[in-house]
C-alpha positions in Angstrom: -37.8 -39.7 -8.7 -36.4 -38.7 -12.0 -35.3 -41.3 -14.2 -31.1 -41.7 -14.5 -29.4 -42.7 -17.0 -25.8 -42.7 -18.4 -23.9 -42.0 -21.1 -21.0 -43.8 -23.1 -18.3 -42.8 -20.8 -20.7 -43.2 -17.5 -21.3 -39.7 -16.8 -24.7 -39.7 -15.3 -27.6 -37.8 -16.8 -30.5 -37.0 -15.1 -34.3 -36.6 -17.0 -36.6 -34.8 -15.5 -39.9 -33.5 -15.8 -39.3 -30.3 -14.1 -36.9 -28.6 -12.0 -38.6 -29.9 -8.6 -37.3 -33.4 -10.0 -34.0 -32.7 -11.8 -33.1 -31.8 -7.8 -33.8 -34.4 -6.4 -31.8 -36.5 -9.4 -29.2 -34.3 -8.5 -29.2 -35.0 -4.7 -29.7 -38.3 -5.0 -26.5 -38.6 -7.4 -24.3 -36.5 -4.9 -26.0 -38.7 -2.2 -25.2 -41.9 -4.2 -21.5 -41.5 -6.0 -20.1 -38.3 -4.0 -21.4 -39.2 -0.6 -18.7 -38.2 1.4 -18.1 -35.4 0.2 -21.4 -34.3 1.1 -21.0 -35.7 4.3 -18.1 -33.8 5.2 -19.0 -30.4 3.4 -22.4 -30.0 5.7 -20.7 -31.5 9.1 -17.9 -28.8 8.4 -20.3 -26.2 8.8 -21.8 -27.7 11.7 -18.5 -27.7 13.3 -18.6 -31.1 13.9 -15.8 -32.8 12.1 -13.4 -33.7 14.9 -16.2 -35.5 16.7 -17.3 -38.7 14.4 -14.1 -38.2 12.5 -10.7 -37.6 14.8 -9.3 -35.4 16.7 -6.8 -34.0 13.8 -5.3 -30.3 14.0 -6.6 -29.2 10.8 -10.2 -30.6 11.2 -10.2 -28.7 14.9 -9.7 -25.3 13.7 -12.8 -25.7 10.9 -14.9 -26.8 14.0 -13.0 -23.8 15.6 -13.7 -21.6 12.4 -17.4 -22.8 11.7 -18.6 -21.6 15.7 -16.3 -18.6 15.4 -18.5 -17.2 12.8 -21.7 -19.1 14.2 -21.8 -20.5 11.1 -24.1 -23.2 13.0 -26.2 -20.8 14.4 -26.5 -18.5 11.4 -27.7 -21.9 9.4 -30.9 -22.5 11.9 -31.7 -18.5 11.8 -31.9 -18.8 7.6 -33.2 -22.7 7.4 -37.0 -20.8 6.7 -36.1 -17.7 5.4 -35.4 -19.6 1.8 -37.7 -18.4 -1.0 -40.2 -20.2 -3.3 -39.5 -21.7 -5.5 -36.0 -21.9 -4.3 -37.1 -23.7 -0.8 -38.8 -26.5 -2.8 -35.6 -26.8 -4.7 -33.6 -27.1 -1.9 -35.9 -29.8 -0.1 -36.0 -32.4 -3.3 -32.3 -31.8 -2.9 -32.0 -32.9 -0.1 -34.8 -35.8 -0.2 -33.0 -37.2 -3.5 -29.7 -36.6 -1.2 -31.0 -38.6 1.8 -31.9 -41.4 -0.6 -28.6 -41.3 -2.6 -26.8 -41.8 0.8 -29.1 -44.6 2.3 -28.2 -46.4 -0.9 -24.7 -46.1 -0.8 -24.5 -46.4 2.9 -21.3 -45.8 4.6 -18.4 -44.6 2.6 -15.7 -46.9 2.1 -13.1 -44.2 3.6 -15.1 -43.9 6.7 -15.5 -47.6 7.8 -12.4 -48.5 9.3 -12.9 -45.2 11.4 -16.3 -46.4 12.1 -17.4 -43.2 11.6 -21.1 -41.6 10.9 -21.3 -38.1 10.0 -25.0 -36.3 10.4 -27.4 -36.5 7.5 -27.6 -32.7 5.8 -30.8 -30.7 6.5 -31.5 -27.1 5.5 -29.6 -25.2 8.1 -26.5 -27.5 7.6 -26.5 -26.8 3.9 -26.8 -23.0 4.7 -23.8 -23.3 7.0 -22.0 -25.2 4.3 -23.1 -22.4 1.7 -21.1 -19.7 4.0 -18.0 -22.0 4.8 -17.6 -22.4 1.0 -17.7 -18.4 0.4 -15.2 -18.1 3.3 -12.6 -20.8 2.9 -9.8 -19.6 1.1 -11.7 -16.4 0.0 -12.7 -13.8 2.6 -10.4 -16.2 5.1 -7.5 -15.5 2.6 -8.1 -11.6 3.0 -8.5 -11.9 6.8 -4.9 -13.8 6.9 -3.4 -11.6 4.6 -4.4 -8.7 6.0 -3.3 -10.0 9.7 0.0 -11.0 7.8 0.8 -7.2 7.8 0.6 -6.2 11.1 2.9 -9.9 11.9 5.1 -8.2 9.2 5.3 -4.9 11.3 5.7 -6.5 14.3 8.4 -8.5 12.8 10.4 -5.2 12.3 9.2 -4.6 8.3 9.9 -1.0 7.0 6.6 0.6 6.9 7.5 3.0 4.0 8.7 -0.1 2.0 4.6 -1.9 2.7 3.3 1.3 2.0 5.1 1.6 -1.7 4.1 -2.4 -1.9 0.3 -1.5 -1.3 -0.4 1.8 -2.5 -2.5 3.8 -1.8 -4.3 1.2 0.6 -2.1 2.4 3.5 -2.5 5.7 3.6 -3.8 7.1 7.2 -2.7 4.0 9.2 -0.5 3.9 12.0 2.3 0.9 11.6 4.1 1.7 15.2 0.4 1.2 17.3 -0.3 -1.8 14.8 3.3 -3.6 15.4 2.1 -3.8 19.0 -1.0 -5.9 17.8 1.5 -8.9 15.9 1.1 -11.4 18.6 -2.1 -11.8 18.6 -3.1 -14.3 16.4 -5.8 -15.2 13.6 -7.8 -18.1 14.5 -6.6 -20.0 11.3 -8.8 -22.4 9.6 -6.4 -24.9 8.6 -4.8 -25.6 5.1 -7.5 -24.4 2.9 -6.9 -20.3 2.6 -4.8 -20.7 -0.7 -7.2 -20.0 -4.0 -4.5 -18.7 -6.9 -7.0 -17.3 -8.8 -9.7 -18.7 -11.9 -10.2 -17.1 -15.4 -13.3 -16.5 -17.1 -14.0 -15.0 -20.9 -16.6 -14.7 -23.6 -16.8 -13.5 -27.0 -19.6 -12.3 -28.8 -21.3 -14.0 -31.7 -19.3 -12.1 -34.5 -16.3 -13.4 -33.1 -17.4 -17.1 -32.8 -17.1 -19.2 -36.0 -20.8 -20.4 -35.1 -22.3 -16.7 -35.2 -23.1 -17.4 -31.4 -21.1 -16.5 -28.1 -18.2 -18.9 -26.4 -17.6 -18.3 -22.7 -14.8 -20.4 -21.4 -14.1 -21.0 -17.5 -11.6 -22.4 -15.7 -12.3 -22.0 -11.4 -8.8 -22.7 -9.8 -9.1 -24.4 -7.0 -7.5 -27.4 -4.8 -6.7 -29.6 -7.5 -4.6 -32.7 -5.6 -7.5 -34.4 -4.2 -9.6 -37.4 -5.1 -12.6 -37.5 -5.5 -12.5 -34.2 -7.5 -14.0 -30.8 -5.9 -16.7 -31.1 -9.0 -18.9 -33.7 -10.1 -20.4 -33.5 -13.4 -24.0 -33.8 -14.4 -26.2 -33.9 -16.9 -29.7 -32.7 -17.0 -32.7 -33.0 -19.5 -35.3 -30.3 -17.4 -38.4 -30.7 -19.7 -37.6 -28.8 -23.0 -34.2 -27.7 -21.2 -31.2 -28.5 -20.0 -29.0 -28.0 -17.1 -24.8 -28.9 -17.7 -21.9 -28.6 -15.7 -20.1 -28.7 -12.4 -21.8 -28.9 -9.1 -20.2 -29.2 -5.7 -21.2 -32.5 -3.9 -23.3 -31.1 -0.8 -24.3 -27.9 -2.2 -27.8 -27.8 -4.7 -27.1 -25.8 -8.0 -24.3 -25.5 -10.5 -21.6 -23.6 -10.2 -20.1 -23.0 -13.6 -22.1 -24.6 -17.1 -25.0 -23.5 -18.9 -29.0 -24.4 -20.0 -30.6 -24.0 -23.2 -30.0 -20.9 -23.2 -27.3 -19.2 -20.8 -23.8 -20.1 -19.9 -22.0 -19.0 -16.7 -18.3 -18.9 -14.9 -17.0 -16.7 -12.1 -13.4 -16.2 -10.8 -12.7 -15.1 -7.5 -13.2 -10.9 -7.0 -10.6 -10.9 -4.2 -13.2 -8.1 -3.0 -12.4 -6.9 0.3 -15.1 -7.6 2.2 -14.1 -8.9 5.7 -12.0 -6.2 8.3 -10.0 -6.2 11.7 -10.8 -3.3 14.0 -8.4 -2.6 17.3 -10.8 -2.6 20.4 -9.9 -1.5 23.3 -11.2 -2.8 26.6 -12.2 0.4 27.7 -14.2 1.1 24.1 -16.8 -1.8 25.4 -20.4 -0.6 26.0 -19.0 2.8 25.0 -20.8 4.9 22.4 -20.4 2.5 19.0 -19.3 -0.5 20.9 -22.3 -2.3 22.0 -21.7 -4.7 25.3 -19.4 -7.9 24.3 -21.6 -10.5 23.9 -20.4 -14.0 24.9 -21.0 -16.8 23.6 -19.8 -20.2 25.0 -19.2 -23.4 22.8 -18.0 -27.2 23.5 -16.5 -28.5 20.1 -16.7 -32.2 20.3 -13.3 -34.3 20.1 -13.2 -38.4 19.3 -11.6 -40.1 22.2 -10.7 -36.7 24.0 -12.5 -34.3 26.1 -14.9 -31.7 24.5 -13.0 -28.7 24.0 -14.1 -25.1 25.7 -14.4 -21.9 24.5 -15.7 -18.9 24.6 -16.1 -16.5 21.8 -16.4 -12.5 22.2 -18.7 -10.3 20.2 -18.8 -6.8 19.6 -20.5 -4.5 17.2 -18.0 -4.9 14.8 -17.1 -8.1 14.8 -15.6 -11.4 17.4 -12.3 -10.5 19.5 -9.1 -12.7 18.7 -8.3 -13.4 22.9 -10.9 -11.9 25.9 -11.7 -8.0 25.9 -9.9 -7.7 29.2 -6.6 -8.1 27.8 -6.1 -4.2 26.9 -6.0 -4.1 22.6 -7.5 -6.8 20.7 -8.1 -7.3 17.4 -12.3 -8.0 16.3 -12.9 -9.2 13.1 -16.4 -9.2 10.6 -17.2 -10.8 7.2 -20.6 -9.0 5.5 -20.7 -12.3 3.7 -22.3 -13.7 6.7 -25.8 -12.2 6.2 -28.5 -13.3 3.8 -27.8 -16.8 3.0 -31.1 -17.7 2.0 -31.1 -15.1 -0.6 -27.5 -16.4 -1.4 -28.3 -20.1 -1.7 -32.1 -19.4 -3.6 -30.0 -17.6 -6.2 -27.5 -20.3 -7.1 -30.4 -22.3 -6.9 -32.9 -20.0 -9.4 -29.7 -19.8 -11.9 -30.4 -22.7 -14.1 -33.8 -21.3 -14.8 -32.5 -18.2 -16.4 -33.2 -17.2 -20.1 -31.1 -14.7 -20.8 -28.0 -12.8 -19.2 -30.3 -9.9 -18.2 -32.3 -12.2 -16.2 -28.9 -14.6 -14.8 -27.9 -10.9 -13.7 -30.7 -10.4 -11.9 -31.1 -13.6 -10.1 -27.4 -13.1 -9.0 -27.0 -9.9 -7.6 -29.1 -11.6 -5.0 -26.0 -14.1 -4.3 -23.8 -11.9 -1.9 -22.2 -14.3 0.3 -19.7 -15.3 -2.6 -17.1 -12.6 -4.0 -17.2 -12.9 -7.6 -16.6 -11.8 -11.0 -19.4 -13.9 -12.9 -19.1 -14.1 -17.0 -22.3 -15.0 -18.9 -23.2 -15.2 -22.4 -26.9 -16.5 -23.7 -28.0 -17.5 -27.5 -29.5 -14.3 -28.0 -25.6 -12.6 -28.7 -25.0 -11.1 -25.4 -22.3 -11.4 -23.2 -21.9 -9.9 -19.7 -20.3 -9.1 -16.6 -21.4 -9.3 -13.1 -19.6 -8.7 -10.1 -21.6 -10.2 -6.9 -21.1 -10.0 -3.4 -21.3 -7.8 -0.4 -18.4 -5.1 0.0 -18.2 -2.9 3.0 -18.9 1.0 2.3 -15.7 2.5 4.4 -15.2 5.6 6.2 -13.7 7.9 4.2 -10.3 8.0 3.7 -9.6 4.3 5.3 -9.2 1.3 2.3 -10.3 -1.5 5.3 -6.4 -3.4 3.9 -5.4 -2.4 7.7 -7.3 -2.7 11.3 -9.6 0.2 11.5 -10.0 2.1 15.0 -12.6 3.9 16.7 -13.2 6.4 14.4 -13.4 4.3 11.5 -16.7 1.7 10.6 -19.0 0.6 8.2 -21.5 2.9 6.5 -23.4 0.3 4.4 -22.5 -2.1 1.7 -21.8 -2.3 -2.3 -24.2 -5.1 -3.1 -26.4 -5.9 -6.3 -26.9 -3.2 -8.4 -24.0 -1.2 -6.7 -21.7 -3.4 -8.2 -19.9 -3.3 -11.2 -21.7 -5.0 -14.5 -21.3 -4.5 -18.1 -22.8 -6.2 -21.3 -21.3 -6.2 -24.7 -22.3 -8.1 -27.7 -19.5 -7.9 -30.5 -16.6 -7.8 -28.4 -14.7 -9.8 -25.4 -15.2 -9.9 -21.9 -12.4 -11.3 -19.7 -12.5 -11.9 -15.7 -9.2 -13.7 -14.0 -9.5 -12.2 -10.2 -8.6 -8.7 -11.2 -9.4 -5.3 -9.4 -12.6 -3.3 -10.1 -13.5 0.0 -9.0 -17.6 1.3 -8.1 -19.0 3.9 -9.8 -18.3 6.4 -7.0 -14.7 5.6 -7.0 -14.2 3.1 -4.6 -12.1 0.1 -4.5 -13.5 -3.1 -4.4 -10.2 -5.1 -3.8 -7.3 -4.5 -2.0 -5.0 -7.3 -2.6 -6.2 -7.9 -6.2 -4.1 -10.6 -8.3 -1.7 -8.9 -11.0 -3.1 -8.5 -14.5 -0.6 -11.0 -16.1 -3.5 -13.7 -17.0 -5.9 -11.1 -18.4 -4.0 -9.5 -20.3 -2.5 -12.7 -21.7 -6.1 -13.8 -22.5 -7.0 -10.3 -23.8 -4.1 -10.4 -26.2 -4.9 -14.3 -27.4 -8.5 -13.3 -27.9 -7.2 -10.2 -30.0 -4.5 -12.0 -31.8 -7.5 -14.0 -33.9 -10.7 -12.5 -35.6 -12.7 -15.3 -35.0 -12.4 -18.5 -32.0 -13.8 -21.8 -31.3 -13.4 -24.3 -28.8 -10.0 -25.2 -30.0 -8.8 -21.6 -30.1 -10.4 -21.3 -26.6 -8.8 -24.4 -25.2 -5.3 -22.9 -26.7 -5.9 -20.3 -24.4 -6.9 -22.3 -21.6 -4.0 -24.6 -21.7 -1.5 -21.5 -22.3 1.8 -21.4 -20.1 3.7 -18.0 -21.0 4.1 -16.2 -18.3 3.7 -12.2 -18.7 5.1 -11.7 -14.8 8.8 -13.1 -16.6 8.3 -11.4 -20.1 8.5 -8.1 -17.4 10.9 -9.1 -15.2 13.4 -11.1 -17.5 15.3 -8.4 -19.4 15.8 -6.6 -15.8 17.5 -9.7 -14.3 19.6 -10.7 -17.2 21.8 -8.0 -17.6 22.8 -8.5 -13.7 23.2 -12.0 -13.6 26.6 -13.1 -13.5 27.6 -16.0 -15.8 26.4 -19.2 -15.0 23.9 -22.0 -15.6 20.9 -19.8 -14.8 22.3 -16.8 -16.6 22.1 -19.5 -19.9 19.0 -21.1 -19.0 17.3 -17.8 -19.0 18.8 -16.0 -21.7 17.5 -19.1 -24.1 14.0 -19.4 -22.1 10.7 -18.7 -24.1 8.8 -17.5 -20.9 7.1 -20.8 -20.9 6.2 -23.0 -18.0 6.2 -26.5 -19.6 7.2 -29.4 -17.6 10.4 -29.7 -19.8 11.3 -26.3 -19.5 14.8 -25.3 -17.7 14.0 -21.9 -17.7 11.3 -21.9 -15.8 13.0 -23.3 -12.8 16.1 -21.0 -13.2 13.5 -18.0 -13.2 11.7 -19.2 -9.6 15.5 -19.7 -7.8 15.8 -15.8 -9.7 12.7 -14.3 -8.4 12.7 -16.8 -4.5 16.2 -15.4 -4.1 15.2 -11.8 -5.1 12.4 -12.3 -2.2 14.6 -13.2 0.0 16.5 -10.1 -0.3 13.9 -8.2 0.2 13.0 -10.0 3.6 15.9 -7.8 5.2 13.0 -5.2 4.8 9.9 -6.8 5.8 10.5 -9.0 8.4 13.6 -11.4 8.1 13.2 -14.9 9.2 9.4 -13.9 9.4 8.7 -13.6 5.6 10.8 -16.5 4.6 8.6 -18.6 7.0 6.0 -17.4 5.4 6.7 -17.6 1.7 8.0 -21.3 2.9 4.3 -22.3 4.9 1.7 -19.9 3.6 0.1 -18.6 0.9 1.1 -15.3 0.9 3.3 -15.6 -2.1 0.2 -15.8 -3.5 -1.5 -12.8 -2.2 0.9 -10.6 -2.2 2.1 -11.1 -5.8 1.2 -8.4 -7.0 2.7 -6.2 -4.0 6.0 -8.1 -4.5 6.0 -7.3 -8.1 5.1 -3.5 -8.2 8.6 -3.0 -6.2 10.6 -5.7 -8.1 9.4 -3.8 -11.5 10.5 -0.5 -9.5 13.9 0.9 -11.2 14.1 3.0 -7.7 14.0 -0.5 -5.9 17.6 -1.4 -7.8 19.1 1.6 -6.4 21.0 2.3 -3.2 21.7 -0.1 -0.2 18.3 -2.1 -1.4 19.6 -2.6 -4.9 23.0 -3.5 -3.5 21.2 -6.5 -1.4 19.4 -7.7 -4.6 22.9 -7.8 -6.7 24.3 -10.2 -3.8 21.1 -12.5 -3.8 21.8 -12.7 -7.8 25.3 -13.4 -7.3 24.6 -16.0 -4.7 22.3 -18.4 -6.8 23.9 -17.6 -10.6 26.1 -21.0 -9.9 22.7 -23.1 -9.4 22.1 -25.9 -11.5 18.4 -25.5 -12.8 16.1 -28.1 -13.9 12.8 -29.4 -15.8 10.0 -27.9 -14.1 8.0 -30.9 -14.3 10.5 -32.4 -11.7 10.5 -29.2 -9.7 6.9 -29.1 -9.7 4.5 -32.3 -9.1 1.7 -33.7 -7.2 0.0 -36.5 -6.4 -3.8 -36.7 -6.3 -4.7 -37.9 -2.8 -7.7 -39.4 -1.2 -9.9 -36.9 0.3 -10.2 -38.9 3.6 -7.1 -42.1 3.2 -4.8 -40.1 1.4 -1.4 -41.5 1.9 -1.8 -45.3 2.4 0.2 -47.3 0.6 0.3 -47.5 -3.1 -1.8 -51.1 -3.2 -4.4 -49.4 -1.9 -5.3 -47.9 -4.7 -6.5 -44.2 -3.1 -4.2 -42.3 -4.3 -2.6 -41.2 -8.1 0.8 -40.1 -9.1 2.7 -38.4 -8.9 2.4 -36.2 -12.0 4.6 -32.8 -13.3 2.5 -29.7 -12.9 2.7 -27.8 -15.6 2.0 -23.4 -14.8 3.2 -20.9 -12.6 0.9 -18.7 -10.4 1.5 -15.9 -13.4 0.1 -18.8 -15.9 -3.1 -18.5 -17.5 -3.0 -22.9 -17.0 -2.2 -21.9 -13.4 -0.1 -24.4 -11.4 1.0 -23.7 -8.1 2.1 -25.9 -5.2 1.8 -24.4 -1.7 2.6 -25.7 1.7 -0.2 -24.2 4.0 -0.5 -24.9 7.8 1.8 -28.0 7.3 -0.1 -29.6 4.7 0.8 -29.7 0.5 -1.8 -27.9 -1.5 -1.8 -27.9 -5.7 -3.9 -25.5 -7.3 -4.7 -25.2 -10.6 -7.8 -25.5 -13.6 -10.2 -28.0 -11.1 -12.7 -27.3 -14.1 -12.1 -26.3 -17.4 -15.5 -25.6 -19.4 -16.0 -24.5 -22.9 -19.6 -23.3 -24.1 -20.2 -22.8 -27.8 -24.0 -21.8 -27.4 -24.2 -22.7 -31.5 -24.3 -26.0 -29.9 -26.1 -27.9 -27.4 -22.9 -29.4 -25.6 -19.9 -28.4 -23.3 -16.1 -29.1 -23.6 -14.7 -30.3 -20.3 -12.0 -31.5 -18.2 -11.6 -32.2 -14.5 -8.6 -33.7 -12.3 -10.3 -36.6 -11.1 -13.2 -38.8 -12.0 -17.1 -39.4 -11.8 -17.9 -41.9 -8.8 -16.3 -41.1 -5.5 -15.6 -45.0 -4.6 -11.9 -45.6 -4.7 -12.3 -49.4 -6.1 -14.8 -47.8 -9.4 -13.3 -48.0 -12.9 -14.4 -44.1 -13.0 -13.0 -43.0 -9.8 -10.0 -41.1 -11.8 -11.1 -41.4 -15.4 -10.4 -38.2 -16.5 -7.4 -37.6 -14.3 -5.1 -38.6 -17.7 -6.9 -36.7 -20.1 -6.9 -33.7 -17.9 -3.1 -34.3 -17.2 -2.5 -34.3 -21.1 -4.5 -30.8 -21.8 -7.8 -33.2 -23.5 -11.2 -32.4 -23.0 -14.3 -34.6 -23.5 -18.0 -33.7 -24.6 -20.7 -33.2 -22.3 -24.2 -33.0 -23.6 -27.8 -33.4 -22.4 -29.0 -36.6 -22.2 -30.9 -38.7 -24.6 -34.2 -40.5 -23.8 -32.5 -44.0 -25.3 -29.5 -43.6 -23.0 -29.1 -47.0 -20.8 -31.0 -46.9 -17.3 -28.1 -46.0 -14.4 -27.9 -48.9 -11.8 -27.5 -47.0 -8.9 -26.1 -50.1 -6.8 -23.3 -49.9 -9.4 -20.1 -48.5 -9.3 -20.0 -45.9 -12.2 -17.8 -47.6 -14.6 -17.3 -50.3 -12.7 
């Protein structure tokens, strides 16, 4: 066992000997202060949550979700395929972990359930590893994608979809598709709604300290406590390890050593596909027999629920194969997470981008865009993953048929890189193309935060941390710096006519503007429903997060002068006229949230779970994203759950997270940072020092 310590503001810091013991600190920490997280990460890919917990819809469908794609299963078949030195990582993980959570014992959220969730072991973790890569990533494809065939069966124009997602359309066939809109997705419950994440770097002879900045900022659920990140600190012999780690899972997902730094934003590859299977195509030449596989999903204080999942060669039926046309769907994300997890794992150790690169092209059940820099000048990109190599001439945006399959896969050096060393790299979920010509991403976000980031890195010869944090914390909005002078000229006079014509494109929580520009653009929306669906696109701009996804789809027509012309133009004039007498106000009153527990969330206030609520500053076009989505029924925020800042002339990070350090509700640093992140502030993270104060681990962190 490593020894712990802590610094001045209680982060804990781990010294270690080597990296055999700086996992087992780190377990043991995520065991000890962020136990329930872990808890509920690894039984969620087990499939066990309704079991020990309750019966609730939304933890249902993850069980549902987790045995649909075997996750279970597919966590026993890797448990031994894990690679030295990685495997030895992974079991002082989870030894420190076991140890943490002995210690702590039961979380306080679980005990008036009376509730026990299973300790993690190998397989568990691997199942976790894939439901993290799914959830809200290649889920959020599968539903979008599913979205357009409910669009077509809900009566959309298919020549209006096919202008929205050009050219991903071309060769399908909307009237045999609208026939497949009732069936239905087996939706995982209110987590499918990632906005986006930015990641930059700058080279050494743009950094006032002759060495590279990198600057991340993963968005992710951000109105939960505890936080989706714990921090740590690491002294690994002559190194160090800094940055965020997810409770449940061994490595770190966005920080940096002695020598490297790393961040990734979401690719929004496309790497999971529906194909139409008919009942007749079963056993037939390409469609191996359907394979059944029978499950009993456990339910507290109900009966085990039944089911029975159908497999084909390309993928697990939505409804039995004897029902005529069904939709299949497959992830190539599922394969290889041993390789997956002994990457994240091996990361820390690198010395250089050249060899991060190389340890992560192994890392293919995550779509990413990584950005690394190291103190030897270079900065890089990375794009990791597995992406499906298509038949030709079908974009895998819409259900393929019988003709149409998987030839192989884009994966580790097939993938796009690219290093630099005097200039800028900059990553926030865009689209990137193979060197054979084929598109990675079909439902890629628009280029409204990169090119905002491009243009604040170009506007100064040399940055810093504060420079980077200006650009971190930035709220102009490039999606109304377009759109604006289009709508103001048809606006009839009225309060949002004047709130936009004085409106600096900013989305500050005082700003009137912004408010008058979202009843503007919701309205515009709206008008365009007649078009693609009626009643069934306002439902879902209302209870999904497809606002989200198809942004940029939405905005290619709404930028389109053709679109203002003609009976479609004439709708759009009406929705204008219909809001202009609106009375706009602050954003920060529009736009709030409350930071809820992760388990008691909602109890009354003298419970002391929950914080807020707070204004949310950002739009989804933001580079300091803030969105608020209502998903399945349930209120998600997402915005900046980490923001880093790496100056590798120095041996220290930047930070800010929405939440705190220990995961007990009743600690002094349950929320510490919550106000600080709230205000835009960052505090310093840096490796820790052989005189820091021993941690008491039987003690609240700041308590």
């Amino acid at each position: 066992m490593p020894r712990l310590c802590r610094d001045a503001a209680g982060t804990p810091g781990i010294l270690a000997a080597s990296p055999l013991e700086a996992y087992h600190g780190l377990g043991f920490l995520h065991g000890r202060y962020r136990g329930l997280q872990a808890l509920l990460i690894t039984a969620a890919g087990r499939g066990v949550l309704a079991a020990p917990l309750l019966p609730r819809a939304d933890l249902l469908r993850l069980d549902v979700l987790a045995r649909r794609l075997d996750l279970p299963g597919r966590g026993r078949a890797e448990a031994d395929r894990v690679p030295e030195p990685a495997a030895s990582f992974l079991d002082a993980y989870l030894a420190g972990l076991h140890r943490g959570l002995a210690e702590a014992g039961t979380p306080l959220e679980l005990r008036p359930l009376f509730a026990h969730l299973p300790l993690p072991d190998r397989a568990s973790i691997l199942a976790a590893l894939l439901l993290s890569a799914y959830l809200g990533l290649a889920e959020g494809q599968e539903r979008m994608e599913h979205a357009l065939i409910e669009a077509l069966a809900a009566g959309a124009n298919p020549a209006l979809l096919e202008r929205m997602f050009h050219p991903h359309l071309a060769g399908w066939d909307p009237r045999r598709l609208a026939r497949l809109g009732a069936a239905s997705p087996a939706a995982s419950g209110r987590v499918g709604s990632l906005g986006g994440s930015n990641a930059w770097a700058v080279g050494g002879e743009r950094a006032a300290g002759g060495k590279p900045i990198l600057a991340g900022d993963p968005h992710l659920q951000i109105n939960q406590l505890p936080a989706v990140f714990f921090e740590i600190r690491a002294r690994v012999g002559d190194g160090y390890w800094l940055g965020a780690t997810i409770p449940g899972l061994p490595g770190i997902a966005v920080g940096r050593n002695r020598h490297v730094a790393w961040s990734g934003t979401f690719a929004c590859a496309d790497n999971v596909d529906w194909f139409v299977e008919e009942a007749s195509d079963a056993g037939g030449p390409g469609h191996p027999e359907v394979v059944v596989r029978e499950v009993e999903i456990g339910r507290r204080f109900r009966r085990p629920l039944k089911l029975s999942f159908f497999d084909t060669g390309r993928g697990t039926l939505v409804g039995p194969p004897d029902e005529g046309a069904r939709l299949a769907s497959r992830w190539a994300g599922l394969d290889r997470a041993a390789l997956s997890l002994a990457a994240h794992l091996e990361l820390p150790l690198a010395t250089s981008v050249t060899d991060a690169g190389r340890i992560l092209q192994r890392a293919q059940a995550h779509s990413l865009h990584f950005v690394l820099a190291d103190t030897g000048g270079d900065i890089c990109y990375q794009q990791l993953g597995r992406v499906p190599r298509r038949s030709a001439g079908w974009s895998g945006l819409y259900p393929g048929d019988a003709g149409q399959h998987w030839r192989g896969f884009y994966e580790g050096e097939s993938l796009p890189q690219a290093t630099s060393r005097s200039g800028a790299i900059v990553s926030a979920n865009e689209a990137r193309i193979t060197t054979d010509g084929a598109a990675l991403a079909t439902l890629a976000q628009p280029s409204y935060r990169s090119d905002r980031i491009t243009a604040m890195l170009a506007a100064q010869s040399h940055h810093d941390r504060r420079t980077m944090a200006e650009i971190q914390l930035d709220l102009v909005s490039l999606q109304a710096v377009a759109l604006r002078p289009r709508l103001l000229p048809l606006l009839p006079p009225g309060a949002l006519c004047r709130a936009l014509t004085s409106w600096d494109c900013r989305y500050d929580v005082d700003s009137v503007g912004a408010h008058a520009f979202e009843i503007v653009y919701g309205a515009l929306l709206s008008a365009l429903g007649a078009e693609l669906g009626g009643d069934w696109l306002r439902a879902k701009l209302d209870q999904s997060e497809l606002g989200v996804w198809w942004l940029s789809a939405f905005d290619r027509v709404l930028n389109d002068d053709a679109t203002w012309l003609g009976m479609r133009g004439r709708s759009l004039f009406r929705a204008l006229a219909a809001v202009s007498a609106r009375t706009p106000r602050p954003w920060g009153e529009v736009q709030e949230l409350t930071h809820r527990n992760l388990v008691l969330g909602g109890l009354p206030r003298y419970f002391g779970m929950d914080r807020g609520p707070y204004p949310l500053p950002g739009s989804k076009a933001t580079v300091r994203q803030g969105n608020v989505l209502t998903v399945d029924g349930g209120t998600i925020a997402v915005g900046p759950s980490y923001r880093m800042i790496a100056d590798l002339s120095a041996d220290d990070l930047w930070t800010a997270l929405p939440g705190g350090i220990d995961g007990d509700p009743r600690a002094a640093s349950y929320a510490c940072w919550l106000p600080a992140w709230h205000r835009g502030d960052y505090h310093r993270v840096a490796p820790p020092e052989l005189d820091e104060p021993e941690l008491d681990p039987f003690a609240p962190l700041g308590g």
